[in-house]
C-alpha positions, 0 to 999 in steps of 0.5 A: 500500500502506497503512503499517502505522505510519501509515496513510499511504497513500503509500508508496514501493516501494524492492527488488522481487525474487522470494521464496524461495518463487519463487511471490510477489515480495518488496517492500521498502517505505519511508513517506515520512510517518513513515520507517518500512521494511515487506516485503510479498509478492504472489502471483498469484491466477488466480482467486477461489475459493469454498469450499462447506461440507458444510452448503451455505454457501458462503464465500470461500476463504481461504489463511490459514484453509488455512495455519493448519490446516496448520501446527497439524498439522505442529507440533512436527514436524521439516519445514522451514517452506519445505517446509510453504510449498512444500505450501501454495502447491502445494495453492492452485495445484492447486485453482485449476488444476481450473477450477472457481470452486466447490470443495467443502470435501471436494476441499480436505480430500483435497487436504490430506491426500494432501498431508500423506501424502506428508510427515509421517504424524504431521501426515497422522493430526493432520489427518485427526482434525479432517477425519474428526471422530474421536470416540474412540480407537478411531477412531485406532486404525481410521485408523492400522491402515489405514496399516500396509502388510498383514502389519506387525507391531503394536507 
């Protein structure tokens, strides 16, 4: 693992033990070259996956492109960042788990936004505006009548 200070690319594992996530291990690292201490975290990838966009373009997937969409949703919203990390691995094994190399962009958005459903409406509405490219307020206002169970009064 290369030195974030130095560059040096001899540097000394010193503590390995599971993440709070219990999905990676957490490596306390240590530079002999410069002294300098570092933490880095490996999870298991089962597979290489490749994201195939509705325009036909087909781009490796990218867990931190996932993750910041996410956490752009969930802003400001009362989840804790272990429940959103909890999601986000959850979300990566299922499309990993399916058995396909080749995931197209739609699997990956309804993936997400079940996902979102199930913890935050506000976050679930703030995806699914990007994801279904509304254009007005009237597409929020169609979304949002549909999450409304049949006979909820309106507010």
């Amino acid at each position: 693992m290369r030195c974030p200070f130095c560059g040096n690319i001899d540097t000394q594992v010193k503590d390995s033990r599971p993440a709070e996530d219990h999905v990676s291990i957490r490596r306390r690292r240590f530079c002999p070259a410069c002294g300098g201490r570092f933490t880095t975290y490996e999870r298991v990838q089962l597979r290489d996956l490749v994201v195939i966009k509705s325009s036909g373009k087909r781009e490796d997937f990218d867990r931190s492109k996932l993750e910041r969409a996410i956490r752009i949703a969930m802003q400001k919203r009362p989840i804790d960042p272990e429940r959103i990390d909890q999601m986000i691995s959850g979300i990566v094994r299922r499309l990993e788990s399916l058995g396909e190399t080749d995931i197209p962009s739609r699997t990956i958005g309804d993936i997400v936004m079940e996902s979102l459903a199930r913890i935050d409406t506000v976050a679930y509405v703030r995806f699914a505006s990007v994801y279904k490219n509304f254009q007005a307020a009237d597409d929020f206002d169609k979304f949002v009548s549909e999450l409304r169970p049949a006979g909820a009064p309106e507010e």
